[in-house]
C-alpha positions in Angstrom: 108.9 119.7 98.8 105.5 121.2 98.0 102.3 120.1 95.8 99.6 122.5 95.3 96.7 122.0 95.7 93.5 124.1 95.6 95.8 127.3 95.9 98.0 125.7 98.9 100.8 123.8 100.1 101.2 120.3 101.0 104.1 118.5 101.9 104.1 115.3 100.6 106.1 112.6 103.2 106.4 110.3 100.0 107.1 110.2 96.1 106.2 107.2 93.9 108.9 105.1 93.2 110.5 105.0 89.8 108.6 102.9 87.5 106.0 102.3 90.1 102.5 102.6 88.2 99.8 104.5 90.2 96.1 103.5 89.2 94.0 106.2 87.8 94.0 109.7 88.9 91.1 112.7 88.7 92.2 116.0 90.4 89.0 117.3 91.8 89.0 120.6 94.0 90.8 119.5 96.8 92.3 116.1 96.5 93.8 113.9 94.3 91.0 110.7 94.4 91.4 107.2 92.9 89.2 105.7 90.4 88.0 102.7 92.4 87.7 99.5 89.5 85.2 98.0 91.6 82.3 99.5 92.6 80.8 99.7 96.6 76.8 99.5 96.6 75.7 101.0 100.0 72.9 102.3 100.8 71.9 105.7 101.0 71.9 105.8 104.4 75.4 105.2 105.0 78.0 108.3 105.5 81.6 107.0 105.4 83.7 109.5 107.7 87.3 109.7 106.4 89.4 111.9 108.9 92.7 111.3 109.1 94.0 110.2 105.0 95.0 114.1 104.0 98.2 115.1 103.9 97.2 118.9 103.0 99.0 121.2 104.9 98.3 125.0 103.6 101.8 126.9 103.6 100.4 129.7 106.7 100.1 126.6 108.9 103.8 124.9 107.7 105.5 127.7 108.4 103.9 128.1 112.5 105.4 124.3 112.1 108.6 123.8 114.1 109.7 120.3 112.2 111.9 120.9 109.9 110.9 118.9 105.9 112.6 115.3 106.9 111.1 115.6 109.7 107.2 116.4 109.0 107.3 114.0 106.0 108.4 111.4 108.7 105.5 112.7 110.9 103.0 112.7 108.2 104.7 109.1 107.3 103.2 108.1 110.9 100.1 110.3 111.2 98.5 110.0 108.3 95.6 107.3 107.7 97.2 106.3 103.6 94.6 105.1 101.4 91.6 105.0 103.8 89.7 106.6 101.2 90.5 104.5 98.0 90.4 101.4 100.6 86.8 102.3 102.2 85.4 105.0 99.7 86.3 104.9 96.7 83.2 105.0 93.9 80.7 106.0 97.0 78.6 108.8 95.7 80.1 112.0 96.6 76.9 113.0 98.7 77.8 109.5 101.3 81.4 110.9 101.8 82.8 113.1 104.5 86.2 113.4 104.0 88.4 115.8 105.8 90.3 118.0 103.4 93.7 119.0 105.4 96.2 117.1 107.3 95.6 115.8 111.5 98.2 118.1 111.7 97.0 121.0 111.2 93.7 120.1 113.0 92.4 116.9 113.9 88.4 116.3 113.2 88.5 113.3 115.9 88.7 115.0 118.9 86.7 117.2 120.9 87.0 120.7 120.5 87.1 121.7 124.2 90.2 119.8 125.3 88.9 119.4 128.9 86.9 116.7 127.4 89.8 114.9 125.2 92.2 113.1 127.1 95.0 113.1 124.0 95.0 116.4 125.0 97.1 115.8 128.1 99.9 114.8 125.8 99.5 117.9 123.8 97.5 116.1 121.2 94.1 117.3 121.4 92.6 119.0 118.4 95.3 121.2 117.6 98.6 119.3 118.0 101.2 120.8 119.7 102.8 117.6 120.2 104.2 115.2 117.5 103.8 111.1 117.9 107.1 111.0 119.6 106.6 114.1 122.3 108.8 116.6 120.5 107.2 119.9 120.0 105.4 120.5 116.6 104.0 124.1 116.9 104.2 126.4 119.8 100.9 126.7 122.1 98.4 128.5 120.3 97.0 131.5 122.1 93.5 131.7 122.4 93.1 134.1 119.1 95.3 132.0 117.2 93.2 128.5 118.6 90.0 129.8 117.7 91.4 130.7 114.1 92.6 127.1 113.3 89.2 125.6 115.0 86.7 128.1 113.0 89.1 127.6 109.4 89.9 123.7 110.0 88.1 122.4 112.5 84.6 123.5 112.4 83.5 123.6 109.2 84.6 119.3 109.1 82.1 119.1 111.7 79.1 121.4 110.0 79.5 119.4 106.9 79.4 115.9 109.0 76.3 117.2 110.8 74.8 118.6 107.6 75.0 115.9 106.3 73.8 113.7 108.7 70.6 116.1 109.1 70.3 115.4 105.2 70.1 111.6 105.7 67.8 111.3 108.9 65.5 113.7 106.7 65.0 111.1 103.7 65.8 107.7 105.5 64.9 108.3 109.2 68.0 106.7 110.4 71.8 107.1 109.5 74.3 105.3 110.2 78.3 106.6 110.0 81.3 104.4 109.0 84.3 106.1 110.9 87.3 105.0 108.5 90.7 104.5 109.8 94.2 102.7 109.3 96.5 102.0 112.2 100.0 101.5 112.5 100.7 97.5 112.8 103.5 98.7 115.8 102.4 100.8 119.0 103.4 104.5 118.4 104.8 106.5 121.0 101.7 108.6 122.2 99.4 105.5 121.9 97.5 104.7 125.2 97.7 101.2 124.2 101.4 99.7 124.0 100.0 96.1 123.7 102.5 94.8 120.1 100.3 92.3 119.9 97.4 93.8 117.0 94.7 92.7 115.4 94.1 93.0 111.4 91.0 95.0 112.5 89.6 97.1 115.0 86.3 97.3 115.7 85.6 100.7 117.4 82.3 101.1 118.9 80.3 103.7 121.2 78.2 102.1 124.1 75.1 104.0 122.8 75.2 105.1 119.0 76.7 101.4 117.7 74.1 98.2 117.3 75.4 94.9 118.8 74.5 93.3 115.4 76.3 95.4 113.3 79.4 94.9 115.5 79.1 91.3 115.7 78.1 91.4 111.9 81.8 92.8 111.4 83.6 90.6 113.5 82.2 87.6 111.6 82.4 88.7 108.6 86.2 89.6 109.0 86.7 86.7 110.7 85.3 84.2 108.2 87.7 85.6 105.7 90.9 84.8 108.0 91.5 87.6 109.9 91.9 88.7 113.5 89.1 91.2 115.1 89.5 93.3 117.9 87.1 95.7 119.6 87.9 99.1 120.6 91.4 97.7 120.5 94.1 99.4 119.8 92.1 102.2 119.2 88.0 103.2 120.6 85.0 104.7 119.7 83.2 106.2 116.7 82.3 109.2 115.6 79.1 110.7 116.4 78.3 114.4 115.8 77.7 116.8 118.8 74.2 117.3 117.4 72.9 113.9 117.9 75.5 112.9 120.4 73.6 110.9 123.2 70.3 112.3 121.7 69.2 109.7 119.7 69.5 106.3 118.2 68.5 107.0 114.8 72.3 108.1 114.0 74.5 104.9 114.3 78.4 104.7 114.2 80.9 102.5 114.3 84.8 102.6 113.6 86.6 100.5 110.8 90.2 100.5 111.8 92.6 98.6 109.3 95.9 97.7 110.3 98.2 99.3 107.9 100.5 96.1 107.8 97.9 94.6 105.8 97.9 97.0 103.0 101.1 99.8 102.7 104.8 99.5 102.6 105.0 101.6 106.4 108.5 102.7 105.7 107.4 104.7 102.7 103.4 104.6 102.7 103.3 103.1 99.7 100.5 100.3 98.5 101.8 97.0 98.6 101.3 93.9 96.8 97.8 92.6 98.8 96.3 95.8 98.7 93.7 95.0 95.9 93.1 92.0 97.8 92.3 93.9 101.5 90.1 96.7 99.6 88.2 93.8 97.9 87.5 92.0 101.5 87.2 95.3 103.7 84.3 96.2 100.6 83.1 93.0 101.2 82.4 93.0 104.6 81.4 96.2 105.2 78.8 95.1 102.7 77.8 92.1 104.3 77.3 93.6 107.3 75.0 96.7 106.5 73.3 94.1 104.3 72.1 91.4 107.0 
């Protein structure tokens, strides 16, 4: 099954239920985006990074796809970061948003390009999968012609408008700081590097130069005050920094929000569940409380 969407394909791993009512919808140019009912004041220094919430595939790429429908929409089911943008993002002014526009699968934003340096790579999972969560092949290996065409039409241009953007901010406010916005599933998946079953509500990725102690600890209280369990750079590690200012100075900041999809979607079908009003309200809220102290 396809949607279009800005003159492609997308294959969709889930419908709304019958009767199930779906908040407000505006189509803009490339996604569908939720009204948020409750606003997000951050400040304009702030970027929020979503990566990994599209499920966009353009019909070239599905068809150099070796799954066949039930089995992407089961991939996509696993992949796919649901509602990081309406649970993070939301009414944040378009010009604070970097949101990736196709699926992980077709590219994924979060690695490194040059796959010597990612270590997913070694289980075929480095910027362009070849691999699918559970080790069964997605696409064929990518000559070097057809690599460089997915990195220069998927790839790149994600990271030119991060770093634009970035450059935009450090120009006005000095300093910028990125929130790297993520969901994870609540059960190890196959090509995780951490099996532990035993995860947090949060995780708390950081980078050992670009992320300030205070923020971090700022986080963890504030999550924890509300009840919930913090980990750092557990399951998952890091943040998102761009190449640019990579190790070159401490005016960008980063730091990954990773939400445990448990506390939020149905994960059989991906769909919102009942406390998800309540975990966009108190992720909001803490983010908030952090930046703000």
């Amino acid at each position: 099954m396809a949607l279009e969407q800005k003159d492609a394909e997308a294959l969709t791993p889930y419908q709304p239920a019958a009767g199930h009512n779906l908040p407000p919808l505006l189509r803009t140019s490339s996604f569908v985006v939720e009204v948020s009912e409750e606003p997000m004041a951050l400040p304009e220094w702030v970027i929020l990074h979503i990566p990994h919430d599209s499920l966009l595939i353009p019909a070239q790429e599905r068809s150099r796809l070796l799954l066949n429908d039930a089995e992407l929409r089961a991939e996509i089911l696993f992949m796919t970061d649901h509602w990081t943008f309406a649970l993070s993002a939301g009414d944040t002014p378009a010009e604070q948003v970097v949101r990736a526009e196709y699926s992980r699968l077709v590219a994924d934003v979060e690695r490194f390009e040059n796959d010597e340096k990612e270590r997913m790579a070694a289980c075929g999972m480095g910027a362009i999968y070849e691999r699918t969560s559970d080790g069964r092949r997605l696409r064929n290996s990518p000559s070097s012609v057809e690599r460089e065409r997915l990195l220069t039409t998927y790839y790149r241009p994600h990271h030119q408008r991060l770093a634009s953007e970035v450059n935009r901010v450090l120009m006005h406010h000095g300093k910028a700081l990125i929130l790297d916005c993520h969901s994870f599933s609540s059960k190890p998946l196959m090509y995780e590097l951490d099996p532990n079953p035993d995860r947090p509500d949060i995780c708390i990725g950081t980078d050992s130069w670009h992320t300030p102690r205070d923020l971090a600890e700022g986080l963890t209280n504030a999550f924890g005050k509300r009840g919930w369990s913090v980990a750092f750079n557990a399951p998952f590690s890091g943040s998102m920094v761009p190449s640019e200012y990579y190790f070159r100075t401490k005016a960008v900041a980063s730091i990954m929000v990773d939400v445990n999809r448990n506390r939020y979607i149905d994960e059989a079908t991906g769909q919102r569940n009942e406390t998800f009003a309540m975990t966009r309200r108190l992720v909001r809220d803490c983010l908030s409380a952090a930046i703000d102290q």
